[in-house]
GUVOMAR-244162 format. One record per residue (C-alpha): y, z, x; residue number from 0. Coordinates in pm, 1 decimal. Each point is the difference from the previous one (the first is absolute). Layout:
N
R       yy       zz       xx pos
R        Y        Z        X NUM
...
This chain:
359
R       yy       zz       xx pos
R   5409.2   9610.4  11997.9   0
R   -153.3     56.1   -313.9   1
R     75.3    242.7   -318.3   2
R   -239.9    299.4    136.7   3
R    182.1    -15.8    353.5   4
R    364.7    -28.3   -147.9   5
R    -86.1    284.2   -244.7   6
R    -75.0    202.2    296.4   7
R    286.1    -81.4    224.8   8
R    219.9     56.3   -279.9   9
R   -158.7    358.2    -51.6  10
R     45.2     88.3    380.8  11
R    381.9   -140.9    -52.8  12
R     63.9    268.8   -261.9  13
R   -167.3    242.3    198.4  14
R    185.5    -25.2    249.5  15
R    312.1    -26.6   -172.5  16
R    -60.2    326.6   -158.0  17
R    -57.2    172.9    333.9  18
R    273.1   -155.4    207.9  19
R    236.0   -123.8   -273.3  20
R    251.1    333.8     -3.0  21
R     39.4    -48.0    402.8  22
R    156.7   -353.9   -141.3  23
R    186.2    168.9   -297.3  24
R   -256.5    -65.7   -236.9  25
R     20.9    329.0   -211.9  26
R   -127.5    -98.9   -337.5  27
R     82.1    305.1   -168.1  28
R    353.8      8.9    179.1  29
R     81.6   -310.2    -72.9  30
R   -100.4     42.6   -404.4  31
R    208.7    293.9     12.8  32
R    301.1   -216.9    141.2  33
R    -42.3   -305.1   -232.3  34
R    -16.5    303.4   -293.8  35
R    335.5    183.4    112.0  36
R    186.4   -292.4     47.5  37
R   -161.6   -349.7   -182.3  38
R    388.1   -167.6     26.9  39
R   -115.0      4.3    424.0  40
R   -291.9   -165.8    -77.6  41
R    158.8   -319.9   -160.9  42
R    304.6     -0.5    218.8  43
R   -285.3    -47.7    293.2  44
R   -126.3   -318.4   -209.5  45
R    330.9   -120.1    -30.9  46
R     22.6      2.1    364.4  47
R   -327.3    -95.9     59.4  48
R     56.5   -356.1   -240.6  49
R    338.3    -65.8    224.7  50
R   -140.8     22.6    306.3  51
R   -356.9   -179.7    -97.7  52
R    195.0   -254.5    -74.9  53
R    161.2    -44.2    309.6  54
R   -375.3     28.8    153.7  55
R   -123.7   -217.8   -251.2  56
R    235.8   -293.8    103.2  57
R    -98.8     38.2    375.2  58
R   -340.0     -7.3    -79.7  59
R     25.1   -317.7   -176.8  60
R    123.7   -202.1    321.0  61
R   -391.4    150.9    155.1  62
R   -214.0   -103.3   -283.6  63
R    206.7   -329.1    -35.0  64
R    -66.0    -77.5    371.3  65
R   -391.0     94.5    -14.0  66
R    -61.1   -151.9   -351.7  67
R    104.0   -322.0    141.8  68
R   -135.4      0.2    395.1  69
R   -192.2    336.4      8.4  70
R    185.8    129.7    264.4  71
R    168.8    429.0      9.8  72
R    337.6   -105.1    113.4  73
R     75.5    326.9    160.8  74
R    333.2   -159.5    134.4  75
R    113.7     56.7   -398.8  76
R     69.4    341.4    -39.6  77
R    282.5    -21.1    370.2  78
R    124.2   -348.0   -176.0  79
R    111.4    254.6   -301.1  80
R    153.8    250.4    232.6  81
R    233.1   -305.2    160.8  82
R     73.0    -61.3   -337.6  83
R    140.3    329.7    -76.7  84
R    202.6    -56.8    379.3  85
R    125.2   -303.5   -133.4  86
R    114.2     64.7   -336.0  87
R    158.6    318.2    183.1  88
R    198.4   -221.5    290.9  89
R    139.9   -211.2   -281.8  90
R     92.0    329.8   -200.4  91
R    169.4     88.4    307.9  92
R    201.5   -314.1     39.8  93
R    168.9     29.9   -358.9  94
R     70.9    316.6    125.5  95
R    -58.1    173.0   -345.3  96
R    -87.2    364.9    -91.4  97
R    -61.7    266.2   -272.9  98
R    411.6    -30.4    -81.5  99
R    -21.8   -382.3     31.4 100
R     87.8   -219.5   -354.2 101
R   -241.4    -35.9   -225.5 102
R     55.9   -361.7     70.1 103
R      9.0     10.4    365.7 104
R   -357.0    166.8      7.2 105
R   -143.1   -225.4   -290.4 106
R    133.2   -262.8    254.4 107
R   -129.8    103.3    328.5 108
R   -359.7    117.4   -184.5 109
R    -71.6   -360.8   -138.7 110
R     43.2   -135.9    351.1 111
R   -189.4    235.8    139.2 112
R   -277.9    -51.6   -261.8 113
R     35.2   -403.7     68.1 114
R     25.3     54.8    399.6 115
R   -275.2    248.0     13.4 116
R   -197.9   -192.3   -203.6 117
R     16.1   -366.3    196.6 118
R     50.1    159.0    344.8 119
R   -344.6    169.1    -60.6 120
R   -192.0   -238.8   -190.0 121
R    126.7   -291.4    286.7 122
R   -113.0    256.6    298.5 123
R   -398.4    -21.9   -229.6 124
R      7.3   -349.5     18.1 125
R     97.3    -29.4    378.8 126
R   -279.9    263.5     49.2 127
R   -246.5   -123.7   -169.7 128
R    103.2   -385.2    183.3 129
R      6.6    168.6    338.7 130
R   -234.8    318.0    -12.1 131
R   -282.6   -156.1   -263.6 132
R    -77.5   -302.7   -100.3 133
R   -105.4    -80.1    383.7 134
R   -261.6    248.9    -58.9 135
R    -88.6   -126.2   -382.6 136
R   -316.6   -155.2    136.2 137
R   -107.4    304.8    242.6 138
R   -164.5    317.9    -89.2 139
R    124.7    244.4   -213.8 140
R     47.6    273.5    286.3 141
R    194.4   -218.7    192.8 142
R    273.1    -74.8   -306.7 143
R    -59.4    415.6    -48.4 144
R    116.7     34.7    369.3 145
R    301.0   -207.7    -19.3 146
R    127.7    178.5   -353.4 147
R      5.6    320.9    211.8 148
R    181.2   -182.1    289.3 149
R    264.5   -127.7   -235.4 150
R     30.3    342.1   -190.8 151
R     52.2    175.3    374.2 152
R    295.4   -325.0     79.8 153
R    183.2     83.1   -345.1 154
R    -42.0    354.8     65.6 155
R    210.9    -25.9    347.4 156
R    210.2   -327.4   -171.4 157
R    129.4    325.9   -237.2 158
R     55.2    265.7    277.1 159
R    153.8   -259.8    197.9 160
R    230.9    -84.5   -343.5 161
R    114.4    344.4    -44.7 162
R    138.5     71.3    333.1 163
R    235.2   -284.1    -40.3 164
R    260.8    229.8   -111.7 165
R    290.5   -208.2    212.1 166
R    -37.4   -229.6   -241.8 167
R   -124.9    178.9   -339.2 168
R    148.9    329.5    -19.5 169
R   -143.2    136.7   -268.3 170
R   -351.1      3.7    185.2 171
R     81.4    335.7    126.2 172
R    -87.5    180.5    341.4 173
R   -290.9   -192.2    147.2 174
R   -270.0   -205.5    -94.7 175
R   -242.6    239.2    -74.5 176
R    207.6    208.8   -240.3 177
R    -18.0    -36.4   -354.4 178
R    303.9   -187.2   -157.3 179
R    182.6    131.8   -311.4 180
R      3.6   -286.8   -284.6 181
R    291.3     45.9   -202.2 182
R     -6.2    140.6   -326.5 183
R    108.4   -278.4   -227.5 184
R   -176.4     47.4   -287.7 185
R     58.9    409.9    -40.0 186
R   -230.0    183.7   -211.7 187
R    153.6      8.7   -308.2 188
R   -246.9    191.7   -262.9 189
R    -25.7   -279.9   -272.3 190
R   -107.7    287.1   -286.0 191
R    277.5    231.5     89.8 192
R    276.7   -188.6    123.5 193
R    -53.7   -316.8   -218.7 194
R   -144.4     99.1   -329.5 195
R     87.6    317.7    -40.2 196
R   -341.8    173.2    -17.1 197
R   -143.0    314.3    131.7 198
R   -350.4    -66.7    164.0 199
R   -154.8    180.7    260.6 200
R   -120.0   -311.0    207.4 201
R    306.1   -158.8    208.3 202
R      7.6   -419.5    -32.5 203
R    238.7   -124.0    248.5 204
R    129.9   -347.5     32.9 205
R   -175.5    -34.4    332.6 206
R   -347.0     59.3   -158.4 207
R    129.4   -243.4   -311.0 208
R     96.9   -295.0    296.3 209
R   -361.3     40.7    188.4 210
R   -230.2     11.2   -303.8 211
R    204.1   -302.7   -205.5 212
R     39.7   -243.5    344.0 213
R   -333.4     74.9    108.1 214
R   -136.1    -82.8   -385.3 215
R    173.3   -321.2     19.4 216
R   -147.0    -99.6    329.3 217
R   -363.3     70.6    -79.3 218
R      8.4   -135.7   -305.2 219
R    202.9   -287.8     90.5 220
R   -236.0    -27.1    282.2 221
R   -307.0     11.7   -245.5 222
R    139.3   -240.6   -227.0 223
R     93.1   -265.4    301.9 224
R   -383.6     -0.7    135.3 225
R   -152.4    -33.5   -345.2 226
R    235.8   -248.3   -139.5 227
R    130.8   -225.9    271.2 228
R    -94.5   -349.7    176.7 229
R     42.0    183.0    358.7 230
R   -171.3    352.5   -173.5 231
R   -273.4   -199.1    -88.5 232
R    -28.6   -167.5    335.5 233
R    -26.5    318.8    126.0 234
R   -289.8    117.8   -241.2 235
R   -177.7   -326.4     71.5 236
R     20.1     73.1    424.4 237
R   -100.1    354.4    -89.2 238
R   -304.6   -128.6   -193.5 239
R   -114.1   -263.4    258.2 240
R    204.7    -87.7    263.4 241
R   -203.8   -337.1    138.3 242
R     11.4   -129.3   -405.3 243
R    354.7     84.0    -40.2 244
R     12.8   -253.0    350.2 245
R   -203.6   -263.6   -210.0 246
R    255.2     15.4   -282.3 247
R    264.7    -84.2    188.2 248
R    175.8    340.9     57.5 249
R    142.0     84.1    285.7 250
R   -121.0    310.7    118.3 251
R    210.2     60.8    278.2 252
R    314.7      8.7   -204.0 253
R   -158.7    218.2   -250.8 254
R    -83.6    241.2    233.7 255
R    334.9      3.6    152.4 256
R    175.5     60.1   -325.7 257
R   -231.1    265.4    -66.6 258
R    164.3    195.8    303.1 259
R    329.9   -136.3   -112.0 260
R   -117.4    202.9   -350.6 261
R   -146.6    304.1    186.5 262
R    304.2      3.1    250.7 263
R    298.6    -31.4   -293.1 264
R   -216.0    321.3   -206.3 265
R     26.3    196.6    356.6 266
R    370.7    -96.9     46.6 267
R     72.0    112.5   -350.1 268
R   -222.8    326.0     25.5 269
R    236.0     56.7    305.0 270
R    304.2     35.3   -207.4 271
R   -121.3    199.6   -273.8 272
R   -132.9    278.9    211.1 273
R    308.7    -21.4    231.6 274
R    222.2     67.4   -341.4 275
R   -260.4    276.4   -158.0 276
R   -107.3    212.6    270.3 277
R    318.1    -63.8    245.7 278
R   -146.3    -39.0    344.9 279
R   -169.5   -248.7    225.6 280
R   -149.2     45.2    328.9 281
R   -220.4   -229.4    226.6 282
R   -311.7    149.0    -80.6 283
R    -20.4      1.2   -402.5 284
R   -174.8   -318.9     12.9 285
R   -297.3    179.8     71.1 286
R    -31.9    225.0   -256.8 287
R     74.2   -192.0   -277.6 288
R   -208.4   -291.6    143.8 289
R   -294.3    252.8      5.2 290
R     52.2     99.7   -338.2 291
R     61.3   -333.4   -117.3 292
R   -334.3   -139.4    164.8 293
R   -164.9    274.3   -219.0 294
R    117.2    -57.8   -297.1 295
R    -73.2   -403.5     26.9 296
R   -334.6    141.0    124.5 297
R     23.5    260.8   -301.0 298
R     65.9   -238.9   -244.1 299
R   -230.5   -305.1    130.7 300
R    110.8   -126.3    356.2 301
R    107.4   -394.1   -176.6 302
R     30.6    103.9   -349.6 303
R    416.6    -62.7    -71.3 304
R    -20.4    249.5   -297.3 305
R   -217.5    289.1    174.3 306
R    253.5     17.7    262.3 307
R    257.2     66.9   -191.8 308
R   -207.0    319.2   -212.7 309
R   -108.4     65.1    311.1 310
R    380.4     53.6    139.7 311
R     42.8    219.6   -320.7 312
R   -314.6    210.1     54.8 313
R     85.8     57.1    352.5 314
R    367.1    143.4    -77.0 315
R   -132.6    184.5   -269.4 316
R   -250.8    179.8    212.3 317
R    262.0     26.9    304.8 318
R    270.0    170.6   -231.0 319
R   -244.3    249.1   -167.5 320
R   -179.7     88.2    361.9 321
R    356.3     75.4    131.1 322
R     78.2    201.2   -308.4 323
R   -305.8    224.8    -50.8 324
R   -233.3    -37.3    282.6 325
R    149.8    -25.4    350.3 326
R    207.2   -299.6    193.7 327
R   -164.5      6.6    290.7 328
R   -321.1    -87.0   -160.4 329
R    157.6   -298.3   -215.5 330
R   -141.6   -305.9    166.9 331
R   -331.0    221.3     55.0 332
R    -60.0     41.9   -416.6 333
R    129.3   -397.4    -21.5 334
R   -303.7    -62.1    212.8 335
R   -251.5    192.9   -127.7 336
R     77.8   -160.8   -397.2 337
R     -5.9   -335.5    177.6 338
R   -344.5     51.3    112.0 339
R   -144.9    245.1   -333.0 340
R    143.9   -380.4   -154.7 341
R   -198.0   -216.9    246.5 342
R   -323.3    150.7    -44.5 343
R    -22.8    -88.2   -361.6 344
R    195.2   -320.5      1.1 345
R    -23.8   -134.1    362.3 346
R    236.5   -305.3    -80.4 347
R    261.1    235.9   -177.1 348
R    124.1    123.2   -322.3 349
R     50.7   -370.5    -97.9 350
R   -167.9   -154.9    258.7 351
R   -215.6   -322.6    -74.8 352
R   -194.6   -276.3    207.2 353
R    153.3   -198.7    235.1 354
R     42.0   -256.8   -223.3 355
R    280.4    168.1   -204.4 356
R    219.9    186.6    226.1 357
R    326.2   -163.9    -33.7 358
């Protein structure tokens, strides 16, 4: 497509979002008037935006981590997250801790659950990608396509299945398909108010402090491990050319596999945090936040490790203000339509490069 042709499209984009834009909440001059009344509403929304981009962010890093190194849409990814979130919750439930709990019991039962969330989930990647994957390696890429989706649909039922089994984990509620109350063990303490003392009209809770400073630490620990590392490195060097990284004696298959390990432990650990910040898990979450993941590695530049994380934050961002000032229904609908205003101009993403340099 070249410059005339985008310039065009781009034009007939506008134009339509003009016309049909206020169906979807788009009311410019509303919305100016809102952000103009009340300006504290429009950074609280960015507040929330960064805490739950981040939580996006680290779920899309297990997608671009998988396709940077075998160039495969692990679709099974976002439903390996939503076990995680099961699985941190069962273990909650075992320590049998709750809003009134110690401050040591919960510390306690949350760093197991981070640790047993975290291994259960990046273990189940690894036995996926053994089982599910690497038979295919050497087929086409629709037929490794195919079997992500068959795998997503198994976790999917592997999690309805899970939260029926409340004979033996109680706190999974009615029946499978009902959402399950995480407990609130963090509370959201307002660190300006109820810490320091100081009147701001923006509310900072210790929930949105947890998220945004564990999520940091993982991206940037994850960054630093692929850049700096002997293993990181063997992972660049099977990203860049698999059959050479062969020739110099790595061993692809174990890179690979430790790559899902990688992409698996983020998912488990994304689990968690949106278990603690938002309170609820059901069976079918994976989906959602595996779409919106997918997009923002695909936002950011589908491979690129650093893309996918802005790409997490630009995707919250724009999910928090659409809920706030344009309409809910049409969230995932205005996620979209940036996604693909971005892909016209930069086809390979906001940070998006050549093959060569995606991990």
């Amino acid at each position: 497509m070249n410059r005339v042709q985008r310039i065009v499209l781009v034009a007939c984009g506008i134009y339509l979002l003009l016309f049909f834009g206020p169906i979807a909440g788009f009311d410019i001059s509303r919305i100016v008037r809102e952000i103009a009344a009340k300006p504290e509403l429009l950074l609280q929304q960015l507040l929330i935006g960064l805490a739950n981009g981040a939580i996006v962010a680290i779920i899309a890093l297990g997608y671009t981590l998988v396709y940077g190194i075998v160039e495969l849409v692990n679709f099974a990814h976002g439903d390996a997250y939503m076990l995680g979130t099961f699985m941190a919750l069962t273990i909650v439930g075992q320590f049998g801790v709750h809003a009134k709990s110690s401050l040591g019991a919960k510390t306690i039962a949350i760093l197991v659950a981070f640790v047993g969330a975290t291994v259960f989930i990046a273990l189940l990647n690894v036995s996926i990608e053994r089982i599910a994957y690497r038979p295919l390696r050497n087929s086409s890429r629709l037929a490794a396509l195919i079997s992500a989706i068959g795998v997503s649909f198994i976790l999917q039922n592997v999690g309805l299945f899970w939260g029926g089994l409340r004979a033996f984990f109680p706190i999974m509620g009615v029946n499978g398909a009902a959402p399950k109350a995480f407990p609130d063990l963090i509370g959201r303490v307002d660190l300006f108010k109820d810490i320091l003392h100081v009147s701001v009209p923006i509310v900072f809770t210790t929930k949105d402090l947890l998220v945004i400073v564990v999520a940091g630490g993982l991206m940037i620990g994850l960054r630093l491990f692929v850049q700096y590392t002997k293993l990181g490195k063997a992972m660049r060097a099977t990203s860049e050319n698999r059959d050479a990284a062969k020739i110099m004696g790595i061993d692809v298959d174990r890179v690979i596999a430790f790559t899902f390990l990688l992409g698996g432990g983020l998912a488990g650990a994304a689990g968690l945090l949106v278990g603690l910040y938002n309170g609820t898990a059901v069976f079918t979450m994976g989906f959602t936040a595996g779409l919106r993941a997918f997009t923002s590695a695909v936002l950011g530049g589908i491979g690129n490790i650093t893309g996918a994380m802005l790409g997490g934050l630009l995707i919250g961002v724009l999910a928090a203000f659409s809920d706030q000032y344009f309409s809910s229904r049409w969230t995932n609908a205005w996620v979209f339509a940036i996604l693909v205003l971005v892909l016209v101009f930069r086809p390979t993403g906001l940070l998006g490069e050549s093959t060569g340099q995606k991990a």
